[in-house]
Each structure stands twice: as C-alpha cells, then as structure tokens.
N, C-alpha and C positions, 0 to 999 in steps of 0.2 A: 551542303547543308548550311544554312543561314546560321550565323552567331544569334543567341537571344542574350540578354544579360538577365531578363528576367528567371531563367533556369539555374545562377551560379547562386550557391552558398557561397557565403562569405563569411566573416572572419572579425567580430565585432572587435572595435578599441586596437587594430593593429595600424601599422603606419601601409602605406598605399604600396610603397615600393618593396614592405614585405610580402606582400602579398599577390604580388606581379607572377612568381611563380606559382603558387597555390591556385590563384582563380585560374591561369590558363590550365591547368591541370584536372580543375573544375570544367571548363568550356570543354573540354577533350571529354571527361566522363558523362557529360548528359549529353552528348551528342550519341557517344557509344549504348548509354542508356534508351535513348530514341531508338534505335538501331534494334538493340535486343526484345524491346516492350515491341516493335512493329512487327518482328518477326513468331516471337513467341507469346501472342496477345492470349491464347486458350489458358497457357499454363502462367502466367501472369494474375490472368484472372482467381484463377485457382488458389494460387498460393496466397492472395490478396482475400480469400475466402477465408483461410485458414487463422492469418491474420485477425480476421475480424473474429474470430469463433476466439480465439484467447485473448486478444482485450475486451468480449464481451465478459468471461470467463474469470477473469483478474482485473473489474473494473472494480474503481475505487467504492470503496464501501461495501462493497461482497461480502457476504457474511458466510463461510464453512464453518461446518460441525462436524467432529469426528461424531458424536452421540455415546462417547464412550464416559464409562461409570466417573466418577468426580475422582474416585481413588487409583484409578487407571491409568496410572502415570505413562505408562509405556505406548499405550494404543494412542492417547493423545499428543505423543512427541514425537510418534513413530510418522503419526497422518502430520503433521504442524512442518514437520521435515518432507517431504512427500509433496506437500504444497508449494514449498520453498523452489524446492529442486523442479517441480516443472515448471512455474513461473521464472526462474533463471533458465532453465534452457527454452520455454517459448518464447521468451520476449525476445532471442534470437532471431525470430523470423525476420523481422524487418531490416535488420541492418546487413542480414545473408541475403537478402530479395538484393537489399542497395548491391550490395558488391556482385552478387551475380549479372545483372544485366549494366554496372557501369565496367564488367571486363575480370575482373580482380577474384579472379579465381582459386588460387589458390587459397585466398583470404575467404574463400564463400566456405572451400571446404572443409578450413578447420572451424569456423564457426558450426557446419553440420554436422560435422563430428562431434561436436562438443554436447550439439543436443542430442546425439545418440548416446551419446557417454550418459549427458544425465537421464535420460528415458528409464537406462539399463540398470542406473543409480537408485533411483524409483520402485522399478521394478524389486532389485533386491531388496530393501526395506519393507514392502508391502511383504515378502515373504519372509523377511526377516526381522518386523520389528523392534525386537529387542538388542540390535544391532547399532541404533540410534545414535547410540553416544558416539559412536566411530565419530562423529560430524563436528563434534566440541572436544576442545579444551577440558582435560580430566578435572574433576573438584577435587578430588584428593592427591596428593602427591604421589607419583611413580615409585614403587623401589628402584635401590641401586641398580641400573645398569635393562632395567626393565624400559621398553619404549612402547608410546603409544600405537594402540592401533589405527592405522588410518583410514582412508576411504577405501571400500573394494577396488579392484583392479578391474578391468572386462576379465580377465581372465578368471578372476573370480566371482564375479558374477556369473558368468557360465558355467562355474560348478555347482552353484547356489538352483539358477534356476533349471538345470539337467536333474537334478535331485529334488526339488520341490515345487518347479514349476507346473501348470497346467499344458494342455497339449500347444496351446497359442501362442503359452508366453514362449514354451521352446521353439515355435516354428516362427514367431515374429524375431525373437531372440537370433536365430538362426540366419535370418536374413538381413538382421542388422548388423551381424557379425563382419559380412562378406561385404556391405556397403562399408561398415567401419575400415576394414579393409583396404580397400579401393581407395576410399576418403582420404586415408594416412599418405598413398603414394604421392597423391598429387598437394600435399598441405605439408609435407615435409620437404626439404633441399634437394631433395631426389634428383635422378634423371627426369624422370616425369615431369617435375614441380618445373628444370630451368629450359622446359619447352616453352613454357608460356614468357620467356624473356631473349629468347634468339630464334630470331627467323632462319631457317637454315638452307633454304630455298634462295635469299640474295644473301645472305653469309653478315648479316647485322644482329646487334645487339636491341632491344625492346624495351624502355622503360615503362613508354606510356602502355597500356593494357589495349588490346588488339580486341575484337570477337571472335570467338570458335566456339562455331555450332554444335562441335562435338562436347568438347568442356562445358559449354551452358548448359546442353540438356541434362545430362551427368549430374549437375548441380541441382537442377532443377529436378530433376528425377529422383536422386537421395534425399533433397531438403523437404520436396513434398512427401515423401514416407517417413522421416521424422518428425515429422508433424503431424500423419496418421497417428502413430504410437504414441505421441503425446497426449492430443487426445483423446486418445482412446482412452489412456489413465488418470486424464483430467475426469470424466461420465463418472471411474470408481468411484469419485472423490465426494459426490453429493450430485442430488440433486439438477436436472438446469432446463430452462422454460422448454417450453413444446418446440418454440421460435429455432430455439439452438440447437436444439437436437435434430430438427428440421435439415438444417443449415447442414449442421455435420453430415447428415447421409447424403444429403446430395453431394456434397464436397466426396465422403468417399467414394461415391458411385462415381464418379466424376474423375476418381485418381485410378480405379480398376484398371482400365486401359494401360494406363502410362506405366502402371506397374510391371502387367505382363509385358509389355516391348520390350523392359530390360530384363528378362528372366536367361537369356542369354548368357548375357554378360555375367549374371552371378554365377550361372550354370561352370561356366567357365573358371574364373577365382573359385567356386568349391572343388574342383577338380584339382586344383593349382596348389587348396588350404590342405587336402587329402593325400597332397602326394609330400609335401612338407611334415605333413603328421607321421606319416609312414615310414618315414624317412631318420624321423627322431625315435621311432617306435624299431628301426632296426640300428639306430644310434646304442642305444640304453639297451637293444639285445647283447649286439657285440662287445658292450663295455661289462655288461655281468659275467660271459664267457670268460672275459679277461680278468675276471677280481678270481673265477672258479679257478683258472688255471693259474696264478698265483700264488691263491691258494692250499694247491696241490703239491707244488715245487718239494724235491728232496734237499734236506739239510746236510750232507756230511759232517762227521763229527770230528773233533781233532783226535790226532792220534792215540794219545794218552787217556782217549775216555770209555766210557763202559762198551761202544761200539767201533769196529775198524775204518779205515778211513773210506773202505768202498762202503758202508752201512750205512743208513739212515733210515729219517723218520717223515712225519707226513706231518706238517704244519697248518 
C-alpha cells in the first residue's frame, strides 16, 4: 500500500521532530483504516447512517419541548437530562467508527460500553423522573455524615427497569446487559483485552494496532445496536421530519440481520450470566444455613449458676 500524506492528521503548532513518531503512527492507522472500510464497506455504511440520523437529530439550533406544564419542574429537568445523556453517548459514534476500523479495539469498546451505559442512563430517568437530581450537585447542604446519591449503577437500573419497565425496555435492557458484558472483557486489562497487544503465534509483543476480523465485527455489531437504542429514545423525545424517520427504518431494517448472526454468542454469555447468578443464589443459601446453625449453638453455663455445667440454653 502506497503512503499518501494527504490521509495523516497532524498536529498544529508542534515542532516536526515531535511529531516524527505521531504522524508515522498516523500513516500506520489509515492504512489499517483503508483495510477495514474495504473489507467491511456494508456495515461502514450503516453506522455512517446512524451517524447522520444523530447529527441531523442534535444539529445546532434544534429546538425540543418537553410540552410540560411551566410549573412542572420535574418532567422538564427529567426530559433536559434525557437529552443531555443521549447526545453525550451519540456523539460517540464517530470517534468509536475512528477507532474500530484504524484497529484500536479495545478503545472502540469502552467507548460502546459507555453508550450503553448512558442509553440505560436514559432509560432509567424516563421511568424515573424524579430521580434527576442524582445528576447535580445538591442545593442544599448534606447532613452530617449523609452522602449523596449518585448516578444508578447498571445494576440498578436493571432493578428499576424489571419493576417498571415495558416488555421492550426489559428485552432491549436484557440484551444490552450481555453485550455490556462482553464489552467489559475486552475494554478492561483482562486476558482478553492483552490479546490485541501479543502475537502469540511468533511469540512478539504489538504496539502498533493489527486488524482482526473477529474483534472488528464484535465492535461493529455492539456499536451498531447501541445506536439502535439510542435512537430509538431520541423518536420519544419529540417530534423528527418524515426524511428521519425514513432514514431510521431503513437503518433498522438494514441492522435486523447483523443482529440475528450474533444471537449465538449472546445465547452463550446468558448461559455463562445464569450460571454465575446461581451460583451466588447457592452462595447466600449456604451462608443463611450458617448464620441458622450458629444461631442454634448450646451455651454451657458456669458452674456456680442456676444451670449445671452439662445444661444449657438456646441462643
């Protein structure tokens, strides 16, 4: 592959010879870029679809309205946050696109994760409103020893929406559970995570970012469904021309497929999340057996007291 220089970002107001390492690291990423865009041009396109649907979505001067009463403080701070939180996890698309196809995998995932995080972020708010403030800084000052609450956990958002959600947000919920999942192994230090830095095959260490067909689609397969469920919660929001909503269905028609191919693989991690659960579920049996039989234990009393010393009582 020909060098182009016309492909390298550069690096305004730095001296040349700082930059001698940066741009060839540059010339290495859009070649790798080249690579991934020739191979995976269907779902390139896609996600480049998706893209356009939230900067048409969150382009400047957009006007939302929650339409909620002037005195409704709640519903409109509830929706003002809600807007927040998907526009910070959409605009993630593009710099997760950059990293998935210039290699830098691990960096694609925790960016996906992140808009799964805030999807689910969203999610709870819409069903929990008056939740809001978790998001600020209290106005009034904490008591002693009192801390604030802070943003849900997934953890808690899955109690949130198993209790109040609709049957979609559980089974979308559900699915992004087990992608969240997946996401964490390969975006953390893990084993997983320091495949993409040692060839193990000629026994070398990998700085520069390699292609693997497997890790790309993966990427591409979770990033394009968090971006379905995004939005999907951008439509609640208000309002959007014929043109958009056009655009969105054929994008989802368009993600159907790719979805099913990995039903597998989740299939798999929920069997994996089932047997962990279960596991914790005869954890917490065995430990109340243990607090009962404790419990139960004979005192012997000392000699000199109302009972003999083989007597006792039941604590």
């Amino acid at each position: 592959m020909t060098e182009d220089s016309s492909l390298i970002r550069t690096l305004s107001g730095q001296p040349t010879q700082l930059l001698l390492g940066y741009n060839a690291i540059e010339m290495h990423d859009s070649e790798l870029r080249q690579v991934s865009c020739e191979r995976h041009v269907h779902v390139v396109t896609l996600w480049l679809n998706a893209l356009a649907l939230f900067a048409d979505a969150f382009a400047p001067g957009r006007v939302f309205n929650s339409n909620a009463d002037e005195d409704d403080s709640v519903t409109r701070k509830a929706y003002a946050l809600r807007l927040q939180l998907l526009g910070l996890s959409g605009r993630n698309s593009k710099p997760a696109l950059d990293l998935i196809v210039a290699g830098y995998y691990t960096e694609a995932f925790a960016l996906i994760r992140g808009m799964l995080e805030g999807w689910a972020r969203t999610l709870y708010i819409r069903l929990r409103p008056h939740e809001y403030h978790r998001w600020y800084e209290s106005e009034t000052e904490l008591a002693e020893g009192q801390l604030r609450k802070k943003e849900p956990s997934f953890g808690e958002v899955d109690g949130v929406i198993a209790a109040d959600g609709d049957t979609e947000d559980r089974a979308f919920f559900d699915e992004a559970n087990l992608r969240f999942r997946l996401l964490s192994m390969g975006t953390h230090p893990s084993g997983h995570g320091i495949t993409q830095i040692h060839d193990y095959e000629r026994g070398v260490m990998l700085f520069n970012p390699v292609y693997r067909e497997d890790l790309c689609l993966h990427a591409f397969y979770h990033g394009l469904f968090a971006q379905r469920v995004l939005l999907d919660e951008v439509v609640s929001l208000g309002p959007q021309s014929e043109d958009w909503l056009e655009l969105l269905g054929h994008f989802l028609r368009l993600c159907e497929p790719i979805h099913l191919s990995i039903q597998p693989v989740l299939e798999e991690e929920a069997k994996i999340l089932e047997e962990e659960r279960a596991a914790k579920r005869a954890a917490r049996a065995a430990a109340k057996i243990c607090v009962a039989n404790k419990s139960a234990i004979t005192v012997t009393n000392p000699s000199n007291g109302p009972f003999s010393e083989t007597e006792g009582k039941e604590i």
